[in-house]
C-alpha positions in Angstrom: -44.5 4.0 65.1 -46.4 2.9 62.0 -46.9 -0.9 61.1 -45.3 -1.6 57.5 -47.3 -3.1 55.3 -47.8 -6.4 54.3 -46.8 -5.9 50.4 -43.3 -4.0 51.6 -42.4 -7.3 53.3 -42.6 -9.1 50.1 -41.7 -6.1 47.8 -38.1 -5.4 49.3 -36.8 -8.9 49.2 -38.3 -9.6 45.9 -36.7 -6.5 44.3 -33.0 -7.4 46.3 -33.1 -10.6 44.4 -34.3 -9.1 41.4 -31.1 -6.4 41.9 -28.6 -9.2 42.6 -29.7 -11.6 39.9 -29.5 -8.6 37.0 -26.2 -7.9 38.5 -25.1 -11.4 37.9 -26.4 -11.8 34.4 -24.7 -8.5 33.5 -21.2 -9.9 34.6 -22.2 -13.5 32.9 -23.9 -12.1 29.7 -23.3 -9.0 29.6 -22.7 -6.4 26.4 -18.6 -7.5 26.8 -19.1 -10.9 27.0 -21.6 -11.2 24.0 -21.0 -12.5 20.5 -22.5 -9.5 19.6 -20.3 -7.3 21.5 -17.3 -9.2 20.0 -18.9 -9.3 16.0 -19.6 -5.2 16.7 -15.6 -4.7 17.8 -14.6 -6.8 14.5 -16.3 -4.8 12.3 -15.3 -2.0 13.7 -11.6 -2.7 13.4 -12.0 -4.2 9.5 -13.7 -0.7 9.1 -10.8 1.2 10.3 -8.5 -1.2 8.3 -10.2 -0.3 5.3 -10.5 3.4 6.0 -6.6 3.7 7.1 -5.7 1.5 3.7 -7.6 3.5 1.7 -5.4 6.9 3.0 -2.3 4.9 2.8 -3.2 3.0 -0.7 -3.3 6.8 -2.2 -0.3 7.8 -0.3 1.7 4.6 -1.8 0.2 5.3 -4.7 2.2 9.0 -5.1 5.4 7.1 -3.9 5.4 4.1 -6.6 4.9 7.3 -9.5 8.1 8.8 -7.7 10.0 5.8 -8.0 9.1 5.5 -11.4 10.3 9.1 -11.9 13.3 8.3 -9.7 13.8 5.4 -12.7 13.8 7.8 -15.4 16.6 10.1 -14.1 20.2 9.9 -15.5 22.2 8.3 -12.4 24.3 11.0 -13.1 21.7 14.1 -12.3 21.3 14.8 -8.8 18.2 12.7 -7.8 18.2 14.1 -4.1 15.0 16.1 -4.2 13.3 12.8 -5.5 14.8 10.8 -2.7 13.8 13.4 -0.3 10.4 13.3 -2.1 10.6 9.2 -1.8 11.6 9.4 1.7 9.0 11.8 2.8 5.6 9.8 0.9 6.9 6.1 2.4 7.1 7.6 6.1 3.2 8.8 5.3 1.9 5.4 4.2 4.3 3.2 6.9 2.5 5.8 9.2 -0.6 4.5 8.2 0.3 1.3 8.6 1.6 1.9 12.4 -2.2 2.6 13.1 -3.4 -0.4 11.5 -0.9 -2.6 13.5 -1.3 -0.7 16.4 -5.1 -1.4 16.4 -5.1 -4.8 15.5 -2.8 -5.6 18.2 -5.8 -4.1 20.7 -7.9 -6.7 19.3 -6.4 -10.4 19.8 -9.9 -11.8 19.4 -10.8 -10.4 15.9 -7.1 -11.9 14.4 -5.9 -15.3 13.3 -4.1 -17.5 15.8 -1.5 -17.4 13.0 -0.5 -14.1 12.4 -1.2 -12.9 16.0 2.8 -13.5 16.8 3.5 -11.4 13.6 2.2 -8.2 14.8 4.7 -6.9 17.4 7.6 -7.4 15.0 5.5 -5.3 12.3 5.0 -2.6 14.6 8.7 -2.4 16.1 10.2 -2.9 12.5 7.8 -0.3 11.4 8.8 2.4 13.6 12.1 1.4 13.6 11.6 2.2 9.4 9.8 5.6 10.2 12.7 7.0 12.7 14.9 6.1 10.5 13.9 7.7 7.3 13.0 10.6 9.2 16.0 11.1 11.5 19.0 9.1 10.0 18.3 8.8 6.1 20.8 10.7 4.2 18.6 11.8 0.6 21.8 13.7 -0.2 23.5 10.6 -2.1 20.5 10.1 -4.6 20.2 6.8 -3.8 17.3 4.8 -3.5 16.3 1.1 -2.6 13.4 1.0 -5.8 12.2 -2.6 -4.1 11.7 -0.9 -0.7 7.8 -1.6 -0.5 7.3 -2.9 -4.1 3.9 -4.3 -3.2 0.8 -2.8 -1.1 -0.7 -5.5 0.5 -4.1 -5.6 2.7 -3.7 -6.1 6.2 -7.4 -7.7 6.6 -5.5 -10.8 6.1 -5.0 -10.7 9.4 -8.3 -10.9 10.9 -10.5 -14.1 11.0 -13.7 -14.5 8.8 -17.0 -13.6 10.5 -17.7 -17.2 10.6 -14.5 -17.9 12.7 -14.9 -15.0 15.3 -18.7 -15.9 16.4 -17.6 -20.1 16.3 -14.6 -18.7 18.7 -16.8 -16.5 20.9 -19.4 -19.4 21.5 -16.8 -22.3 22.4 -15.0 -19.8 25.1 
């Protein structure tokens, strides 16, 4: 049997130490726990925020020049195929709005302690607006609520400044 030598003695303990202290640091600082890490999933979202709004902007868009048309008509044509119209382009942009919801509510750390408790309502009053209009909405009367989604409003107003997401990661 061969004599190790002298080196491997002071090789292997060195490199278990070595091992145990890089699996440490990567549990400590590692790419999840960084400010980085946390600034890179931020962006991320506001970029999908801005990406979904700008499908769902265009989408609301169409359905504000329907309801304008849907103004226009005699009450006393049949406006059904404008409801239906109406009914079909607000499902597309609440859609759109699901994801946003649903994607800021994966991300608690990129959001205002303010709004945070908003978010579940949104997303079950959301749904609850998309199954209806798609399973229970009768376009058949002609009638439509013309201050159902009057306004299109940004949903970046949910997340916190860059400022406030890197001072929040370094005091945790």
């Amino acid at each position: 049997m061969k004599k190790a030598s002298p080196a491997l003695w002071i090789l292997v303990p060195l490199s278990l130490i070595f091992a145990a202290g890089s699996i440490w640091a990567t549990f400590h600082f590692g790419p999840t726990g960084s400010k980085a890490y946390t600034k890179e999933q931020c962006d991320s979202l506001k970029t999908f925020i801005l990406d979904e709004e700008l499908a769902g902007k265009a989408d609301w868009t169409i359905y504000k020049k329907q309801v304008g048309e849907y103004l226009g008509l005699n009450p006393e044509v049949n406006r059904s195929t404008i409801v239906d119209s109406m009914a079909t382009s607000v499902v597309k942009v609440l859609e759109h709005d699901l994801k946003i919801y649903e994607r800021l509510n994966r991300f608690p750390s990129c959001l205002l302690s303010t709004r945070k408790d908003e978010l579940p309502g949104l997303i079950d009053e959301t749904r609850s607006a998309i199954e209806y209009l798609r399973e229970s909405f009768d376009s058949t009367t002609g009638e439509w609520n013309t201050d159902f989604y009057a306004d299109y409003m940004s949903a970046t107003q949910f997340l916190k400044s860059q400022k406030e997401t890197n001072s929040a990661k370094s005091s945790s």
